[in-house]
N, C-alpha and C positions, 0 to 999 in steps of 0.2 A: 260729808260722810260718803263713803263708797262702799258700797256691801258685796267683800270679795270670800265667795264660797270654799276655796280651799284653805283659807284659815280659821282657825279657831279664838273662840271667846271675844274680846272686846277689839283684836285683833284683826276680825273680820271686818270692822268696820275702820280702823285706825291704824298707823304706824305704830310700831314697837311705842316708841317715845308719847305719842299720842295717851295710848293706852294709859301707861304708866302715870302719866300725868293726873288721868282722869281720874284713876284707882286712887292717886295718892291723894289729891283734893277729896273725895268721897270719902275715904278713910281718916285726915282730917278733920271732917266736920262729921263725925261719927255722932258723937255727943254734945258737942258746942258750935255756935257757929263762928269760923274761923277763914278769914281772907288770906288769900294769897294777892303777894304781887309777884309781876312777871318776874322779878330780878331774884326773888323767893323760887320759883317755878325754875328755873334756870339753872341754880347754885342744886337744885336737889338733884337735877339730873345729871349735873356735870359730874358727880361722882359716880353713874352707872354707865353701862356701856352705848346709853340709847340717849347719850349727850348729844345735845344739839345748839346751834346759835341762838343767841338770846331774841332774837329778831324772828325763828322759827317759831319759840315758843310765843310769843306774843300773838302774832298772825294767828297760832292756833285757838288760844285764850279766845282772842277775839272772832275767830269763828265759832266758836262754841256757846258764846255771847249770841250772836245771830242764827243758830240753830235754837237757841231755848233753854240749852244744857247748863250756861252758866249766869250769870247777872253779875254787874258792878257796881260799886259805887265811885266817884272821884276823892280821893284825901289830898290834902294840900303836905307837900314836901318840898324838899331838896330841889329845886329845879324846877317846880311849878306842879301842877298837877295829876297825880297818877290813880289811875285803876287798879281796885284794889276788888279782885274776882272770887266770889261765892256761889258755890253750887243752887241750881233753880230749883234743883229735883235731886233727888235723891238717886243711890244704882237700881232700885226695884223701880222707881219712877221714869227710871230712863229707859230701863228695859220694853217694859210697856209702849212710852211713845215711840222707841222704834219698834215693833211688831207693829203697833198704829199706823205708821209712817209705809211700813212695808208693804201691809195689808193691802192700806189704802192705796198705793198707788200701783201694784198688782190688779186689782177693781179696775182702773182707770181704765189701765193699757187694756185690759184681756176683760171687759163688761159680759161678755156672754160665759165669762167659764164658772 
């Protein structure tokens, strides 16, 4: 994640497409929990304007994995094993860790302010 000050909302920290993605997993698993796979993630964006390569979206999945935001499980399919991506946290949860994330490393840099 990059936290860029002249944009707005989840955008600040995300590409167009990023965003979108996150909002739509989140909205998703509103009430149920519900996986996405990458080729899932892929096909929903190919109909908005913030389409990208399926290879985008995975890198991104999978960072998102490594930041906290998402978790996987492995399902056995078609070709051998896939990642099938569920939200860690919720958007009020996510929110939170990054004010956390920001806070915290503002303290770091700047300890006497």
């Amino acid at each position: 994640m990059k936290f860029d000050t002249s944009m707005k909302g989840l955008h600040t920290l995300f590409k167009p497409y990023q965003a979108k993605l996150l909002e739509w997993i989140w909205e998703l698993n509103g009430n149920d929990t519900v996986g996405v796979k990458s080729n899932r993630a892929h096909k929903y964006l190919h109909n908005t304007p913030e389409k990208k390569s399926r290879a985008s979206v995975i890198i991104f999945l999978d960072n998102m994995v490594e930041e906290g935001v998402l978790t996987y499980e492995l399902k056995t399919g078609k070709g051998g094993y896939h990642r099938v991506y569920y939200p860690k946290m919720n958007r009020k949860q996510f929110s939170q860790y990054v004010v956390d994330t920001i806070t915290n490393k503002l303290r770091e840099v700047f300890p006497d302010g």
